[in-house]
C-alpha positions in Angstrom: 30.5 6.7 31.5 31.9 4.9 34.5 29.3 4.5 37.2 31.5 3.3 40.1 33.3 5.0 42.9 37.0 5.7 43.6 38.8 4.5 46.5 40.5 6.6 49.1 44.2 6.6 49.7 45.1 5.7 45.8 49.0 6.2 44.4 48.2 3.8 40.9 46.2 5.7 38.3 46.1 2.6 35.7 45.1 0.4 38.1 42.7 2.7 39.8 41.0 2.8 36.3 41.3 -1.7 36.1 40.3 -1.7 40.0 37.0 0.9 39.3 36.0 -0.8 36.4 35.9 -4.9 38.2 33.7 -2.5 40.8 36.6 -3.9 43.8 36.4 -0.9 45.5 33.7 1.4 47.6 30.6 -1.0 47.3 28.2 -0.9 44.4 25.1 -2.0 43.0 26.0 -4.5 40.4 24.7 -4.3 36.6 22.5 -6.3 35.7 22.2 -8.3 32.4 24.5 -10.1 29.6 25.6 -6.5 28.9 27.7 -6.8 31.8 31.1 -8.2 31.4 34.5 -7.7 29.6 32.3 -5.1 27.3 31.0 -3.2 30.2 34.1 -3.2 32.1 36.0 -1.8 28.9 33.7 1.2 28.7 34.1 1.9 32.3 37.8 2.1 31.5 37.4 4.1 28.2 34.3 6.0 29.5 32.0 7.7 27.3 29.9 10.9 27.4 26.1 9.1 28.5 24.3 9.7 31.3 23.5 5.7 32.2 21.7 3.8 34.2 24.2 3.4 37.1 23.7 7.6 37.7 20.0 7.1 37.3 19.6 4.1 40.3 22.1 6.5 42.5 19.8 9.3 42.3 16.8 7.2 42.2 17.9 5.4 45.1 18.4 9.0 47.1 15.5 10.0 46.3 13.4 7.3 47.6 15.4 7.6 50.7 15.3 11.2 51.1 11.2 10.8 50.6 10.8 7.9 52.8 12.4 10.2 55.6 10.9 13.4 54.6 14.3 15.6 54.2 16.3 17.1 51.3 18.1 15.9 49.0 20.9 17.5 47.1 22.9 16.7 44.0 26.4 17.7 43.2 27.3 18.1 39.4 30.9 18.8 38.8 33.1 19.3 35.7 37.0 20.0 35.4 36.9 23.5 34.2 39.0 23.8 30.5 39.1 20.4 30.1 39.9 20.4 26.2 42.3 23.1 26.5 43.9 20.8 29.4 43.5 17.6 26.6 45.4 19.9 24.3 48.1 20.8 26.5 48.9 17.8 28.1 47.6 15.1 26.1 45.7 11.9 26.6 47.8 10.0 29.4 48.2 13.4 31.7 44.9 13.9 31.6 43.8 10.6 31.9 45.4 11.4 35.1 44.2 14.5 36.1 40.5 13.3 35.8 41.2 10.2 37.8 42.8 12.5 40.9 40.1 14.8 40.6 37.3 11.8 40.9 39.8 10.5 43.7 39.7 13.6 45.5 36.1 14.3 45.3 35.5 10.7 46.6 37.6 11.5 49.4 35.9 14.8 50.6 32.6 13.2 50.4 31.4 12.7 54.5 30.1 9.2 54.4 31.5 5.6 53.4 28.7 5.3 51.4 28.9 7.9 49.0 29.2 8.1 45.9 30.9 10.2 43.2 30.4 8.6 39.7 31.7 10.0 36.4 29.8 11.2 33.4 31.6 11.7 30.3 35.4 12.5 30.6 35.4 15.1 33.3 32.1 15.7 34.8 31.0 14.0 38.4 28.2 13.7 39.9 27.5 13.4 43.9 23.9 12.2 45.0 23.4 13.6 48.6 20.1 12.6 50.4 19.5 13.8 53.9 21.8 17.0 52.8 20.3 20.3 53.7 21.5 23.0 51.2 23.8 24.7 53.8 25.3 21.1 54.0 26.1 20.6 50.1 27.5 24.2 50.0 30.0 23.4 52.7 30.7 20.1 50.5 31.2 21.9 47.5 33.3 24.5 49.1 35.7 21.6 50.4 35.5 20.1 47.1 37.2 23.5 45.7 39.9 23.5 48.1 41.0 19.8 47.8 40.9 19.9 43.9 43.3 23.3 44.0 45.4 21.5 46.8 46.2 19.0 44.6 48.6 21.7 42.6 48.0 19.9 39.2 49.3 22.8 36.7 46.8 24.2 33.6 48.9 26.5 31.5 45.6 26.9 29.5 44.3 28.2 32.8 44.1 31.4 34.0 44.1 30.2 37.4 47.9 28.2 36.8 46.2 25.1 38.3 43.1 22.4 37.5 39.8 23.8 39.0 36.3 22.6 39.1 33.0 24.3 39.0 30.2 23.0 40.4 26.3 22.9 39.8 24.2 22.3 43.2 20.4 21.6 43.5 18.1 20.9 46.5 14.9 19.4 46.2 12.5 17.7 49.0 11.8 14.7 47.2 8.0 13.3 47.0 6.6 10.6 45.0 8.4 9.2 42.4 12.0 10.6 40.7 11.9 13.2 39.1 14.4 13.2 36.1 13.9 17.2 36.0 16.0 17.3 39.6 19.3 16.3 37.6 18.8 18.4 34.6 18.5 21.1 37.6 22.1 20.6 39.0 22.8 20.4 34.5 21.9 23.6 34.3 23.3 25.1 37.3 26.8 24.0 36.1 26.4 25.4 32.7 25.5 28.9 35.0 28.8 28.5 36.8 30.4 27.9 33.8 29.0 30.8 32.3 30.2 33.2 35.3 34.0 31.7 35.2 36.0 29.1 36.9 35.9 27.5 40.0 31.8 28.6 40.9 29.4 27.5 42.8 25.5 28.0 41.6 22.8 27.0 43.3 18.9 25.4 41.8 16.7 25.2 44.5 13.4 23.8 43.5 12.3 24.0 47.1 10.2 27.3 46.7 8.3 25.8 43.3 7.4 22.5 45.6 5.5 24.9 48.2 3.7 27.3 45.4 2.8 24.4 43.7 1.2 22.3 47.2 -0.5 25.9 48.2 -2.2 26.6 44.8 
């Protein structure tokens, strides 16, 4: 799992991946602990498929912010749609490739400087918005769409002829402490896009549940 942002205006994929991993780029909390060295900064450049702590500050860190200023928060989970079948196509180095654009390109569509896209696993993102109304994060995910398919990288495997995303959204109004159900929220919500094709957009809002659950 790497659990830093990309830089904008990148041409270098290898050292993108040596210039993510020292954490040189967008600023980022720093880990903590002996883990954190030559080890840590060889799994950020390998990545592996665990949801870590770096994700869980991010979104805990929005939350408390988007409680502290009672507004929404929303969360962006996004995965490269065929991604084995690309791995199969193209092989390790292309795709290497492709998933570093794609995280490039996400990071650049994001509104603020201090956003952040991080990676889970080989090529799924995921995009902590607080202060982001729903109709806000849709018009990000839409953008999101059109930068990725801009990009022109080709997918044989693909119906659509070129790499696509699909994206799971959910909207909460955070109050009291993190709640780890929020992410598993935006989990599912891919997995429903995923479900419906490539290149989809669906939507968790746990809004409604909040306000039966105050009102009972």
């Amino acid at each position: 799992m790497t659990d830093a942002a990309i830089a904008k205006d990148n041409s270098d994929h290898f050292w993108t991946r040596v210039r993510l991993a020292l954490g040189a780029l967008r600023p980022v909390r720093q880990e903590r602990g002996p883990a954190y060295g030559q080890a840590a900064i060889a799994r950020q450049i390998g990545v592996r498929p665990k949801l870590g702590a770096r994700i869980e500050e991010e979104l805990i860190t929005a939350w408390d912010r988007s409680a502290e200023g009672r507004v929404s928060m929303s969360l962006l989970v996004i995965e490269i749609d065929r991604y084995r079948e690309y791995f199969n196509a193209y092989g390790k180095g292309a795709t290497d490739d492709c998933v570093m654009t794609v995280m490039q390109t996400i990071a650049d569509a994001l509104p603020h400087d201090d956003d952040t896209c991080l990676r889970l696993g080989r090529a799924t993102f995921v995009v902590a918005l607080p202060d982001a109304p729903v109709l806000m994060a849709k018009a990000l995910a839409q953008t999101i769409f059109k930068a990725v398919r801009s990009q022109g990288l080709a997918h044989k495997e693909s119906h659509a002829g070129t790499v696509t995303v699909s994206i799971g959204l959910a909207v909460v109004n955070p109050d009291g402490g993190y709640d780890r159900k929020f992410f598993e929220a935006g989990a599912e919500a891919l997995k429903r896009a995923q479900r419906k094709g490539m290149g989809r957009l669906e939507i968790t809002d746990l809004r409604p549940a909040q306000e039966r659950k105050r009102a009972a």
